[in-house]
BATIZA-806740 format. One record per atom (N, C-alpha, C): x, y, z. Coordinates in steps of 0.05 Angstrom, whole numbers, plus 5000, padded with zeros to 4 digits. Each point is the difference from the previous one (the first is absolute). Layout:
N
XYZ ...
END
This chain:
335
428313812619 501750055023 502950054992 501149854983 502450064988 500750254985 498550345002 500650114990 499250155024 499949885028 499850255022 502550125010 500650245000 501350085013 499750065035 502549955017 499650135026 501750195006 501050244984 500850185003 497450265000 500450105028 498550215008 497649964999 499449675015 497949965007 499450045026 497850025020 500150085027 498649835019 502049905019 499849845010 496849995027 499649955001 497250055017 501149905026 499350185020 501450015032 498249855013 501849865024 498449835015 498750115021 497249945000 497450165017 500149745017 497550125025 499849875022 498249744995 498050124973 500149854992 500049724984 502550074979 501049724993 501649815016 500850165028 500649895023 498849675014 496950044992 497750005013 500449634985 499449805006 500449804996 498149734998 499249994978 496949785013 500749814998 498349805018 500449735004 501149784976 499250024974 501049954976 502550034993 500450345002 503150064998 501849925017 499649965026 501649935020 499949705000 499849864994 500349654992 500249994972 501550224986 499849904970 503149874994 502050035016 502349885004 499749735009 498250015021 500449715021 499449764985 498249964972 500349744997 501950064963 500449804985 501150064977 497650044982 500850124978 497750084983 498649764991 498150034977 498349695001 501049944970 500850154987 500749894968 502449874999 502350165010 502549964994 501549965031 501349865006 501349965031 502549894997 500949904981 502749894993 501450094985 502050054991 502250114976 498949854977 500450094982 500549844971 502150164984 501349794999 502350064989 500150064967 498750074985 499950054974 499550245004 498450125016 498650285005 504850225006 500349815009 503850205005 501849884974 498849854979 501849864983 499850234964 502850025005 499450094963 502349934989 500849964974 501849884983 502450294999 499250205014 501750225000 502149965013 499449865024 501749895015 501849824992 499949914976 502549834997 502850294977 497850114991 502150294991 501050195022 498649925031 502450145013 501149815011 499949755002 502249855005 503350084975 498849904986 501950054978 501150304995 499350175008 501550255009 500650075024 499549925021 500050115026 502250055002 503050014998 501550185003 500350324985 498649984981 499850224991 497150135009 498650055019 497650065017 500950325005 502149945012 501050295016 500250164971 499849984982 499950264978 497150094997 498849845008 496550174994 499150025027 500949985025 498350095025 502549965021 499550165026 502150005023 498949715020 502349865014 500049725014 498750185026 497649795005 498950025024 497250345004 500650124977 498150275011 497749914985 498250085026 497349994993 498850335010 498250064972 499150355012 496849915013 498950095015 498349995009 497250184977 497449824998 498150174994 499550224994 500850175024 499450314997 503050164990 502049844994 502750134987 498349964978 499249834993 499549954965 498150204984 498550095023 497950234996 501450154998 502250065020 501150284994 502150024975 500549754992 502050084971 498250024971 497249825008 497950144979 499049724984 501049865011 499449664985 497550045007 499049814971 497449854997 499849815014 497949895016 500449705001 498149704970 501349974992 498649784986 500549665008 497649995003 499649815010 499949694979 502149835009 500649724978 499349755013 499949744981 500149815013 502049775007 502350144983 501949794991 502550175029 500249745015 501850075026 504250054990 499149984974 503350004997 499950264993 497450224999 500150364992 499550155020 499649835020 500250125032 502350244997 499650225010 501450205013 502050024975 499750014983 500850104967 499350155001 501150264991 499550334986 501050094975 498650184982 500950124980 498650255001 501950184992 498650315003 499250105023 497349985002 499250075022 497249795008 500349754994 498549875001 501649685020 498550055014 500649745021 497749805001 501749734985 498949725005 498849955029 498549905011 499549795030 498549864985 499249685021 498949825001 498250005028 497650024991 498549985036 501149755008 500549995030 499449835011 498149715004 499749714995 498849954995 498749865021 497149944993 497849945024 501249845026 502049784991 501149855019 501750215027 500850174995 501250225020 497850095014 497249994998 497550055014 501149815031 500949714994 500049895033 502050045012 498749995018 501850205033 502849795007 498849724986 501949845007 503549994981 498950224978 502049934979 503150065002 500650145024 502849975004 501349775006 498249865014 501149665005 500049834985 498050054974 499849794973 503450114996 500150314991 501750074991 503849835009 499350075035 502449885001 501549705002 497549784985 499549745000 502850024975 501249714998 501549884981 498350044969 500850054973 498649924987 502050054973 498150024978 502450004974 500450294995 499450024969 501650234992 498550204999 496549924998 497950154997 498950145031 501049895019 500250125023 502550205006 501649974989 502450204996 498550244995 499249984969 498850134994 498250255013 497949795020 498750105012 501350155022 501449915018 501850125015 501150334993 501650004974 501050284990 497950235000 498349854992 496650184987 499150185022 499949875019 498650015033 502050225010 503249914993 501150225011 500650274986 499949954974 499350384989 497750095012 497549885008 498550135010 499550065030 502049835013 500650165019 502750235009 500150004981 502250314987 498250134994 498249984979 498750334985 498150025016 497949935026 498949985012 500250145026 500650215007 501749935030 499150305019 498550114975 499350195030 496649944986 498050185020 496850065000 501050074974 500550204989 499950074973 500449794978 501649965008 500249704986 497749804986 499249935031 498449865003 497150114982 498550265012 498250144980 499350004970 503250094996 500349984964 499849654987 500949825013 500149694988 495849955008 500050045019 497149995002 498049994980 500950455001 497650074978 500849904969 502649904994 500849854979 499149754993 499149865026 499049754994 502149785001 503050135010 502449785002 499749795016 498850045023 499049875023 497549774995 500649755009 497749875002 498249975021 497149934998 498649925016 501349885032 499750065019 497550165012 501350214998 501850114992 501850245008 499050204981 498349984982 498050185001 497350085001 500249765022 496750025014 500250225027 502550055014 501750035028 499450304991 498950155028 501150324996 502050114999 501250204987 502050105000 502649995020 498950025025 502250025020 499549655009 498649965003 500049605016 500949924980 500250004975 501749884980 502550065000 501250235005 503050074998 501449885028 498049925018 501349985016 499949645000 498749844992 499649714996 502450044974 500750104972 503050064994 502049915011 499850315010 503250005017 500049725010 498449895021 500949785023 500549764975 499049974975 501349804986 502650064989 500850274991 502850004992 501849985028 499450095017 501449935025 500649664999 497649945004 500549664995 501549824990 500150174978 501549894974 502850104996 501150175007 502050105012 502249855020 498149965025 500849775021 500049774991 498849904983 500249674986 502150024977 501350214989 501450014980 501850205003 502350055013 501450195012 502749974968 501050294999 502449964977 502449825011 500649884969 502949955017 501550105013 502749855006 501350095018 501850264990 500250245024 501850174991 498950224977 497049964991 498350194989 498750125023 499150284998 498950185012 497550104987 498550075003 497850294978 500750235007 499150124986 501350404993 497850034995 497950185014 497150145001 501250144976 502050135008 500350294984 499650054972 502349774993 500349934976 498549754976 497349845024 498949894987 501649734994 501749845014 500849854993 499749785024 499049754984 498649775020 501149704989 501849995014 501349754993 497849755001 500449744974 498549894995 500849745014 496949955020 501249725016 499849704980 501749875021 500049714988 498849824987 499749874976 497849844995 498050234983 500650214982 498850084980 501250014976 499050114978 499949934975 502250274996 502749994980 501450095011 499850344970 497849944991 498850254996 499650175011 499049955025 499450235019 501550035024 503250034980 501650155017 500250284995 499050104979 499550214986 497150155005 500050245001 496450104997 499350004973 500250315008 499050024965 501850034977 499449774979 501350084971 498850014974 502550194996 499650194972 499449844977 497450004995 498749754975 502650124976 499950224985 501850024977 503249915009 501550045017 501949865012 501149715002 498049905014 498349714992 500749844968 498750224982 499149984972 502849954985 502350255017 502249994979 501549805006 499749865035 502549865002 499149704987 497149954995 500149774995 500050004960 500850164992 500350124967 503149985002 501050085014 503150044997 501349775012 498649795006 501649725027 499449854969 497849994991 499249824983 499550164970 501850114991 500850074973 501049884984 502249805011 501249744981 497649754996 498050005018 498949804989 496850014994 499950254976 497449894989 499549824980 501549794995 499549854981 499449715019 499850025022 499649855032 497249915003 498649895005 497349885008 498650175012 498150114988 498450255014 500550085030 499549705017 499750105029 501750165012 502750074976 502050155013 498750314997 499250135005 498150274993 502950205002 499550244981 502050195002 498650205013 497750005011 498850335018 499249685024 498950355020 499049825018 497250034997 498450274998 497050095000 499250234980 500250014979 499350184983 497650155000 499350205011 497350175005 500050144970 500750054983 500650194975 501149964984 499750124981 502449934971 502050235012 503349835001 501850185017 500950324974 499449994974 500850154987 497750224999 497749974993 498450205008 500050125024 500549915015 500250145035 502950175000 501849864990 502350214990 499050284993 499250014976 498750204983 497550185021 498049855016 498250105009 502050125038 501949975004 501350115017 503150144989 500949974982 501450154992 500150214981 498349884983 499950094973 500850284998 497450195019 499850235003 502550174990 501249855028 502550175007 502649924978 499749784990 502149964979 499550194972 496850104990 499650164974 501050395014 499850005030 499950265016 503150034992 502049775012 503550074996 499550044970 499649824980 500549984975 499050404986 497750135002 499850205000 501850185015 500449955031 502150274997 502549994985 501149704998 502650024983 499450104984 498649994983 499350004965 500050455008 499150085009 499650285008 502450055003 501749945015 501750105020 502849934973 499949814987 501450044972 499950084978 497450145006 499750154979 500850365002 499950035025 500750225017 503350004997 501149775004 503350054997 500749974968 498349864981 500950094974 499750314996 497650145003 500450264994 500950155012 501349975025 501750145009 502849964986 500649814999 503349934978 499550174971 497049994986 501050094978 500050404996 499550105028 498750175002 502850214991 499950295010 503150104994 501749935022 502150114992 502749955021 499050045033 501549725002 499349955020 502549905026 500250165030 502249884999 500849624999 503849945007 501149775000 498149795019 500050165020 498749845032 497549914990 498550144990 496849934993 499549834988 501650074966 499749724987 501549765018 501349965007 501249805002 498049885019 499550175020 497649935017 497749804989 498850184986 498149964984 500549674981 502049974995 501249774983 500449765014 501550085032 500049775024 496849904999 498150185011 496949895011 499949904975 499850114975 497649844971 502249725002 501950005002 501449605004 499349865017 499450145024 498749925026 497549854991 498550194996 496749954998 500149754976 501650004971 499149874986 501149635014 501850035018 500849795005 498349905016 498450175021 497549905011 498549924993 498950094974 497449984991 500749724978 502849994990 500549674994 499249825019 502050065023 499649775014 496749935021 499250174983 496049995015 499549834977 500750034974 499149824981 501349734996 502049995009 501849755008 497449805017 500150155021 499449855021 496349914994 498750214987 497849864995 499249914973 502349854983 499449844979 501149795009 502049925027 500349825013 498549815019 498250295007 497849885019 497549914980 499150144978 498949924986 499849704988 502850104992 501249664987 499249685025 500650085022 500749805017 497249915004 497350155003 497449925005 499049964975 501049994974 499049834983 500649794997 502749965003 501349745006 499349805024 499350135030 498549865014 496949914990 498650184985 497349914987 500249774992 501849974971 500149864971 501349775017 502249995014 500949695011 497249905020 499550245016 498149755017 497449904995 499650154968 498149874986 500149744982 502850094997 500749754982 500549755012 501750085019 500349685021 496949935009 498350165003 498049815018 498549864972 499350104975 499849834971 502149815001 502050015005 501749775003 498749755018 500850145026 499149745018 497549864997 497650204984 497449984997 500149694981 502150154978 499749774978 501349775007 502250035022 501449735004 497949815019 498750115022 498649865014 496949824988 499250104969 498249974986 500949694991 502850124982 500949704990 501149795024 500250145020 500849705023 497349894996 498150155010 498349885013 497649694973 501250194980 498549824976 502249734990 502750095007 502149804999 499249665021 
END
């Protein structure tokens, strides 16, 4: 499932009848499901969350405050959906690949806006924020369709036909809406996708979606002074790749493409210089661009024996410190 795409997939129209409603489907709301009926709070808990605590003012560099795109935007910009289990990669993107987390079984009972808006700790926070990106990316039939045939949705909600289900939806985000109104002096903007985050959530999801490599650099560049620090301080946040190969497998191309036309295009202005008389304007011409180009093509090699340099150096230290801590925690423990 994690390698489906829903770009220019086609949505199947509502007939009279998936309209059509059987006794099953139509009481599949009314009681709570039979497995799961309560929150559990480990199911909204990840240790990621304590790396966006520890950055959250720097958040606004990898995603915009408050926008959430809906489902069928995401189709139309061409994202994957892959599907994870760890709630701190919720609504994370790279490339063209978008993180979600289904929904989990406990969102099956009808009653769960009221667990939701009960007192509780941090893992209900949690749960709180979760509930409300999905009632952001959720929000029209289309919506609704694509999380379906995705499988985002839990039980009974995809036992429900097409249209009796979108419409048992809506009346819960309505719900939930009225039980959790924004603070004061926030508004929403249809237009622009922006849905201020109510009270009593996890303050991650004041943000929609963010940029996993973004993510990657601010917590490499906050915590650069201290890899010699006790592992738990991590310098990335989610590493999908080795970041230097993916360099090469997205740049590469085009870095050997410049490196060839220079190499041509100076070879073209040497033999024009040595050619016969030629006028003042030309050479000199000719003499401006070949200083031009060679100073470019330095500073391309500047910049990637720097970058080079710096991801060996992130390798070799964060291999070395964790042999460190490895060996110090060995001798405590035999101490």
């Amino acid at each position: 499932m994690g390698n489906d795409t829903i770009e220019g997939e086609a949505i199947e129209p509502v007939t009279a009848k998936s309209k059509q409603s059987s006794s099953l489907s139509l009481n599949a709301l009314s009681k709570p499901p039979s497995k799961i009926t309560t929150i559990d709070d480990a199911s909204f808990h990840s240790p990621r969350f304590n790396l966006y605590n520890r950055i959250s003012r720097w958040l606004v560099i990898a995603g915009f405050k408050h926008r959430y795109y809906p489902l069928w935007e995401l189709a139309v910009k061409g994202r994957i959906l892959v599907i994870v289990h760890d709630p701190g990669l919720h609504l994370t993107w790279k490339d063209s690949v978008q993180y979600i987390k289904p929904l989990p079984a406990c969102f099956g009972n009808p009653k769960i806006v009221t667990e939701l808006s009960e007192n509780g700790g941090e893992g209900l926070k949690h749960a709180r924020g979760f509930f409300h990106s999905y009632t952001r990316i959720v929000k029209s039939e289309c919506d609704y369709d694509i999380a379906v045939k995705k499988g985002l949705l839990p039980d009974p909600w995809l036992s429900l036909p097409g249209f009796e289900g979108w419409k048992k939806w809506k009346s819960l985000v309505e719900e939930w809406k009225e039980a959790n109104p924004p603070a004061d002096g926030q508004e929403e903007e249809e237009w622009s996708h922006r849905y201020p985050l109510p009270p009593a959530c996890h303050g991650r999801y004041t943000y929609g979606e963010l940029r996993l490599t973004r993510l990657n650099w601010i917590m490499w560049l906050l915590y650069l002074p201290h890899y010699f620090e006790p592992v738990s301080l991590k310098s990335y946040f989610y590493i999908t790749e080795d970041p230097f190969g993916k360099f090469w497998q997205g740049y590469g191309k085009w870095v050997a493409l410049l490196f060839i036309y220079v190499t041509v295009l100076l070879a073209s202005l040497q033999l024009a210089l040595t050619a016969g008389a030629m006028p003042h304007w030309f050479k000199d011409g000719c003499l401006v661009i070949s200083y031009g180009l060679i100073l470019l093509v330095l500073a391309h090699a500047i910049l990637f024996i720097v970058y080079m340099w710096l991801w060996i150096i992130d390798q070799l230290v964060g291999y070395l410190r964790l042999q460190f801590w490895r060996t110090y925690q060995r001798h405590s423990s035999q101490g």
